[in-house]
C-alpha positions in Angstrom: 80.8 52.7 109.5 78.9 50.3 106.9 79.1 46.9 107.4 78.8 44.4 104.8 75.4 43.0 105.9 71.9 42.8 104.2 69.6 45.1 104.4 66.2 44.9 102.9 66.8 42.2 100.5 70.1 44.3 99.0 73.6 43.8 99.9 73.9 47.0 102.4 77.2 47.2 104.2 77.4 49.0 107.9 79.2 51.8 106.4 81.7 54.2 107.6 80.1 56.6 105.1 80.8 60.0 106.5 81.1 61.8 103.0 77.2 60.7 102.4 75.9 61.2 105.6 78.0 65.4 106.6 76.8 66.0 103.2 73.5 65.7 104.2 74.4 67.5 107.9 76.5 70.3 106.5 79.8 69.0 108.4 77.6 68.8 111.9 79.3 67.3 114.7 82.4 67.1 113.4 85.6 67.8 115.7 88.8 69.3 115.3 90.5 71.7 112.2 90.0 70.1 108.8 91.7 73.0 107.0 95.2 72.1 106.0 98.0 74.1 106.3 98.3 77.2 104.2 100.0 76.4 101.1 99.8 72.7 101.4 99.2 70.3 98.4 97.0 68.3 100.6 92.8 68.0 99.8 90.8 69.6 102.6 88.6 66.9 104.2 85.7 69.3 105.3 85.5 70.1 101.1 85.9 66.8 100.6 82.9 65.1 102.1 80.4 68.6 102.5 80.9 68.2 98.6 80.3 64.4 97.7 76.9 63.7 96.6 74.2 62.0 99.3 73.6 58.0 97.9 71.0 56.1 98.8 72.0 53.7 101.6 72.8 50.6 99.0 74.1 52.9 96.6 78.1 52.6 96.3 80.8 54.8 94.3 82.9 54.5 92.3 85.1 51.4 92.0 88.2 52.1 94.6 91.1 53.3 93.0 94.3 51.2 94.5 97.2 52.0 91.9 101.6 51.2 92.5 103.7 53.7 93.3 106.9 54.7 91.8 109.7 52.2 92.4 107.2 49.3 93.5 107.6 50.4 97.4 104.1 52.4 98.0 100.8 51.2 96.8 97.9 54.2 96.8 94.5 53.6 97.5 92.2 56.3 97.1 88.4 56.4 97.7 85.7 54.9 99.2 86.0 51.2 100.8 83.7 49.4 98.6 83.1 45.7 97.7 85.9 43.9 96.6 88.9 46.3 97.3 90.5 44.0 99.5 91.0 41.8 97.1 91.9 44.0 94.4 94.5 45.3 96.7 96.0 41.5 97.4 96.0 40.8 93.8 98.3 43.8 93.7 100.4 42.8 96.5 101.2 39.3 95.3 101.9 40.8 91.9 104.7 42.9 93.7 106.4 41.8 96.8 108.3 45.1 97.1 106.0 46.9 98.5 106.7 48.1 101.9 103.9 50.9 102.3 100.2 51.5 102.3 99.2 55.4 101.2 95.6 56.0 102.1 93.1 58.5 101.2 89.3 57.7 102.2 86.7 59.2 103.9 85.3 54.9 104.5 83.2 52.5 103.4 82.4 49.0 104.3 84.1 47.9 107.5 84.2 44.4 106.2 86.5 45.8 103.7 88.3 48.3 105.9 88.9 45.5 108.2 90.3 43.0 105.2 92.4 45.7 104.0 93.9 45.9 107.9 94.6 42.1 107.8 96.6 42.1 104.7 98.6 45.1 106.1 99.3 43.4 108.9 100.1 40.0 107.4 102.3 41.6 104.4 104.2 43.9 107.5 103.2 46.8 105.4 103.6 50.7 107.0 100.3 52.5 106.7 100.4 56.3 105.6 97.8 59.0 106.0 98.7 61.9 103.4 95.2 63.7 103.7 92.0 61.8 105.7 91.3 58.2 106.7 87.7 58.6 107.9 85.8 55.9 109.7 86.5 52.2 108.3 89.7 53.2 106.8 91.4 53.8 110.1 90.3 49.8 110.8 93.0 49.2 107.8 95.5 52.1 109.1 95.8 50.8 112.5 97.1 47.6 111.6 100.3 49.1 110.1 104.1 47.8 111.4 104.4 51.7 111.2 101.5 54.3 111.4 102.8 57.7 109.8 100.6 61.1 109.2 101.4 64.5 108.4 100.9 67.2 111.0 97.6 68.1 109.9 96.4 64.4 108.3 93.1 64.1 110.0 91.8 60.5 111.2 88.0 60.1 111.8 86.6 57.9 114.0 82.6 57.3 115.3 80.4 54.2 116.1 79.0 51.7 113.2 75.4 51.9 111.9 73.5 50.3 109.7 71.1 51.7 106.6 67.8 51.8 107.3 65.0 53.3 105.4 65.2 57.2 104.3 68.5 57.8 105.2 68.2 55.9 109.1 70.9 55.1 110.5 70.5 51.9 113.2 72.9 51.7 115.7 74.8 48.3 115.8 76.8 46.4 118.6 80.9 48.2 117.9 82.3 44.9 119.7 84.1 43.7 116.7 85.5 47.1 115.8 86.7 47.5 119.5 88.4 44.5 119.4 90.1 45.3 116.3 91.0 48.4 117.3 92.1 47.3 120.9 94.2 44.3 119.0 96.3 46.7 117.3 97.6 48.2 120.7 95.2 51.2 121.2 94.8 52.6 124.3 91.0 51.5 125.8 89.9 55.4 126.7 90.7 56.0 123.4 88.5 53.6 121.4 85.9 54.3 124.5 85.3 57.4 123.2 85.8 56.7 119.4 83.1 54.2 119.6 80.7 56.4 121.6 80.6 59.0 118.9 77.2 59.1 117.3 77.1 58.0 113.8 75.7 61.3 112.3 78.8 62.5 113.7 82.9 62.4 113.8 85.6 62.6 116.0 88.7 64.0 114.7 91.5 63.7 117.6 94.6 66.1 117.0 98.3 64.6 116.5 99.1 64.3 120.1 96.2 62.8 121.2 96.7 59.8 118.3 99.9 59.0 119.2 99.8 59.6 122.6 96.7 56.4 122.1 99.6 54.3 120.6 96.7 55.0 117.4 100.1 56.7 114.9 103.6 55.7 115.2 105.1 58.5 113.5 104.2 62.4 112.1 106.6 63.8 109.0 106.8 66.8 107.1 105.7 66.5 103.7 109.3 66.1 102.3 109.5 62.8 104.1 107.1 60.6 101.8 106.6 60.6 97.9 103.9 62.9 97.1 100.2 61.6 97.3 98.2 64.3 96.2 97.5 63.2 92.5 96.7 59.6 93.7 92.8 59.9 92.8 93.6 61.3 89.2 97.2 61.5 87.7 96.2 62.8 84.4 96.5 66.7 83.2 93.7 67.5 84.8 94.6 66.2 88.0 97.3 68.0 88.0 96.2 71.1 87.2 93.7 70.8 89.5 96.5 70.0 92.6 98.3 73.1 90.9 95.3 75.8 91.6 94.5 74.4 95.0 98.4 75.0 96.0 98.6 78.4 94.6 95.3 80.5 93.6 96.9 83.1 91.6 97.6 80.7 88.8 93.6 80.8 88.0 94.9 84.2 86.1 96.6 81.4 83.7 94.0 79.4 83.6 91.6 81.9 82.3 94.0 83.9 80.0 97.0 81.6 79.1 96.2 78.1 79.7 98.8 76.7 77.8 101.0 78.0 80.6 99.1 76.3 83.5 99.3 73.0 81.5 103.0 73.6 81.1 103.3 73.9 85.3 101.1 71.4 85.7 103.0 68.7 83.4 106.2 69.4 85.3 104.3 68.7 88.3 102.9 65.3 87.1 106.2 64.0 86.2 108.1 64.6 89.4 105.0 63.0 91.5 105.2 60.2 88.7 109.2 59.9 89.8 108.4 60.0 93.6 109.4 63.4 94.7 107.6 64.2 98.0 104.8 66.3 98.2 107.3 69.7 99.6 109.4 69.3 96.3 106.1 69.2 94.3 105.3 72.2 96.1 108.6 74.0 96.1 108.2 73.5 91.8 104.8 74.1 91.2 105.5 77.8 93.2 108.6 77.9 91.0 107.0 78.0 87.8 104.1 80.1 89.3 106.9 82.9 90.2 108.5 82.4 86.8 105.5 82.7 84.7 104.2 85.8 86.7 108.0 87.7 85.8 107.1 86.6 82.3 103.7 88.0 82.3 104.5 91.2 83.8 107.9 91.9 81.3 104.4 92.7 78.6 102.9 94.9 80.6 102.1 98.5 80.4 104.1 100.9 82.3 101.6 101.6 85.1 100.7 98.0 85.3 104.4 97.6 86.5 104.4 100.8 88.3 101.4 99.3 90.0 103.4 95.8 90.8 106.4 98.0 92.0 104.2 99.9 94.4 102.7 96.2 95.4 106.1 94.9 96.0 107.5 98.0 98.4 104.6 97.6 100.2 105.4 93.8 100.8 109.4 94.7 101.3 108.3 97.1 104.4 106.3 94.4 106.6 109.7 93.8 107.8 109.5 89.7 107.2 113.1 89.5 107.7 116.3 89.4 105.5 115.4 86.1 103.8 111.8 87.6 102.6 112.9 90.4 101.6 116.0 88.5 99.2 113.1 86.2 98.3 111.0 89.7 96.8 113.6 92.0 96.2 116.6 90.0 94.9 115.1 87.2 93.3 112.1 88.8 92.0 109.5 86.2 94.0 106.3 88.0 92.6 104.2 84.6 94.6 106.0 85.6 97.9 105.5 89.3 97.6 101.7 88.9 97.2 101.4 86.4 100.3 103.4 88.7 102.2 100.3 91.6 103.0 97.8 90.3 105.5 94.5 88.9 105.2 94.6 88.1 101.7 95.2 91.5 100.3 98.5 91.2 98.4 96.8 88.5 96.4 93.8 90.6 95.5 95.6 93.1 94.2 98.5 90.8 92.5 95.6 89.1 90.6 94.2 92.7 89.6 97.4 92.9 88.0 98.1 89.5 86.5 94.4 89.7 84.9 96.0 93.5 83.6 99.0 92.3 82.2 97.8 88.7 81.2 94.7 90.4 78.8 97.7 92.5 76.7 99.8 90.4 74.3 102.1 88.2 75.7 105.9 88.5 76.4 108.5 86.5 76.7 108.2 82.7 77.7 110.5 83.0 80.4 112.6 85.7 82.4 115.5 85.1 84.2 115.7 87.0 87.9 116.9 90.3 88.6 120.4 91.0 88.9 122.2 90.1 92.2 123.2 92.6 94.3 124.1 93.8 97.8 121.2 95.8 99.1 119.9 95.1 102.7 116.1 95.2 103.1 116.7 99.1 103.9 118.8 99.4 100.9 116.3 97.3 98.6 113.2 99.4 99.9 115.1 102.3 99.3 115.9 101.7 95.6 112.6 100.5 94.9 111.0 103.7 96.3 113.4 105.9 94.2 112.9 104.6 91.1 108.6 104.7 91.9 108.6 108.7 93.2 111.3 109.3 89.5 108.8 107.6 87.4 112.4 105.6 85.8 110.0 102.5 84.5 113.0 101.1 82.5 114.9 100.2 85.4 112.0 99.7 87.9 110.9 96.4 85.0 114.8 95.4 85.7 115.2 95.8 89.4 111.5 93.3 89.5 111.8 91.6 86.1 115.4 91.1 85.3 117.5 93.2 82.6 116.1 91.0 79.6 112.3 92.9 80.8 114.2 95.9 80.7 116.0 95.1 77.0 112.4 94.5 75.6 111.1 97.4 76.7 113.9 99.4 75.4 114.1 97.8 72.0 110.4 99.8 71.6 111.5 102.8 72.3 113.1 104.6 68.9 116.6 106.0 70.3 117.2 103.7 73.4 120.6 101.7 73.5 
């Protein structure tokens, strides 16, 4: 942690800067998973700081970003804890008296601001929610919420205070006034013992049972629970198409060959995090339009590209995932679902083999509705599939993946066809 002391003549700030100082140590020291859960919408925190840019020790970021949530009830901050957000975020909360709930997304900062931040939480009776990482300082504001809530795999960071010296030194500093905060919000002494005693070149990142089990969170949801905070650092397009490829890779093929159709996704995305929907609906629609546009890209492909997709597809249908997989692939035509289905990555290779194959031929329709229902059981489905492969029938292998409008626009090329 920073504090905001001087240092040298400059204004220097005991900082809880873990993204400068694991940049420099290539993550080194730090405890516990930082990958989130497969699938999630959620930044991963290792990326995060192994990516930011070492500062000199005076040097700050960017302004934090501290914006109002849809319906006036969350406020999202985002970023490092540097001088003046404390008062930025009051400013705010006066302004709007609704607000019952404090997103926060920051890998620290100054502990004089993390520490004004906790005060106004705890004098405005504000919950305090942890969609991502709260690193260092930021869990001094986090701990004073009415409510402490985290997702299952939200990572909270915690080590001693330091102080910039020169060349990068950090100086170890006397943590009594962060132990006292901490042990005034009702944390359990062992706890903050060992938070405290973690090096300052280093992090400790206790799991979800040992944080609530130190009275340090109230409460773990599932990411339908909360409105969405993934795009709170950057709402714009880009943002959002940004949040798009990190939830499902195979939409870089769209990015590099149809972008227009990525931007589309992406825009549908922004609005429903702009309305509040929680971050498993934002999920739930940006893998939606993924499936969709993949059925779309494949009804203008070649026969063997399809052929090829068919085989991809059987191949996913006989892992045996169960009934609901297999009406996911085979009934509804979930191209996204039948490439995570092979193990260790391999169904998405070769699906994006494909979707590069079928995306660099001219384009088909905007949209395809799903296959046909029907009554096959995963047998039944397999079955069909692997009959209409080993007869080479491509007309009704693109309806049985695509839907019957793939198979009418294939037809209406062939001179003769009904």
């Amino acid at each position: 942690m920073r504090r905001g002391r001087a240092w040298a003549g400059a204004r220097a700030g005991v900082v809880a800067g873990t993204g400068m100082m694991l940049a420099c140590l290539g993550l080194a020291g730090v405890t516990g998973a930082l990958t989130p859960a497969l699938g999630s919408l959620s930044r991963n925190l290792g990326t995060a700081l192994a990516t930011e840019t070492p500062l000199a020790p005076e040097a700050e970021g960017p302004p934090t970003r501290i914006t109002l949530g849809p319906g006036g009830r969350d406020v999202r901050l985002w970023g490092d804890l540097n001088d003046g957000a404390a008062e930025r975020l009051r400013r705010l909360l006066d302004a709007n008296p609704g607000v019952t709930r404090l997103h926060l997304t920051s890998d620290g900062g100054l502990v004089d601001e993390g520490a004004a931040i906790g005060e106004l939480v705890a004098e405005r009776g504000l919950s305090t929610y942890v969609p991502d990482y709260c690193v260092s300082a930021c869990t001094l504001a986090f701990v004073r919420g009415r409510e402490r809530i985290i997702l299952a795999d939200s990572r909270l960071g915690f080590h001693a205070p330091y102080e910039p010296g020169a060349f990068g030194a950090m100086i170890p500093v006397d943590a009594s006034e962060e132990r006292g905060r901490y042990l005034a919000a009702g944390l359990e002494p062992a706890f903050v013992d060992q938070a405290l005693a973690t090096p300052s070149r280093d992090i400790w990142i206790p799991d979800a049972d040992r944080l609530r089990a130190a009275g340090a969170v109230t409460r773990v949801v599932d990411p339908g629970a909360l409105p969405d905070s993934t795009l709170d650092d950057d709402d714009s397009l880009g943002g959002a198409r940004a949040a798009a490829l990190r939830a499902v890779d195979l939409l870089a093929a769209f990015a590099a060959h149809r972008p227009g159709v990525l931007d589309g996704i992406a825009a549908r995305y922004r609005e429903g995090y702009r309305q509040g929907r929680s971050e498993s609906d934002g999920l739930d629609l940006l893998r939606a339009g993924a499936a969709d546009a993949m059925r779309a890209a494949f009804a203008g492909a070649d026969d063997a590209t399809v052929a090829a997709l068919g085989r991809l597809v059987l191949d996913a249908l006989g892992l045996g995932g169960g009934e609901a997989a297999c009406r996911a692939i085979g009934q509804d035509g979930d191209l996204l679902t039948a490439s995570e289905a092979l193990p260790d990555g391999r169904g998405a290779a070769r699906m994006r083999v494909l979707l590069d194959r079928a995306l660099a031929g001219p384009a088909g329709p905007a949209a395809v509705a799903r296959p046909p229902a029907h009554a096959l059981d995963c047998a039944g489905l397999r079955g069909h599939l692997a009959g209409l492969l080993a007869r080479g029938d491509t007309l009704h292998l693109r309806e049985a993946l695509l839907g019957r409008a793939a198979r009418r626009l294939e037809a209406s090329a062939l001179p003769g066809e009904p």
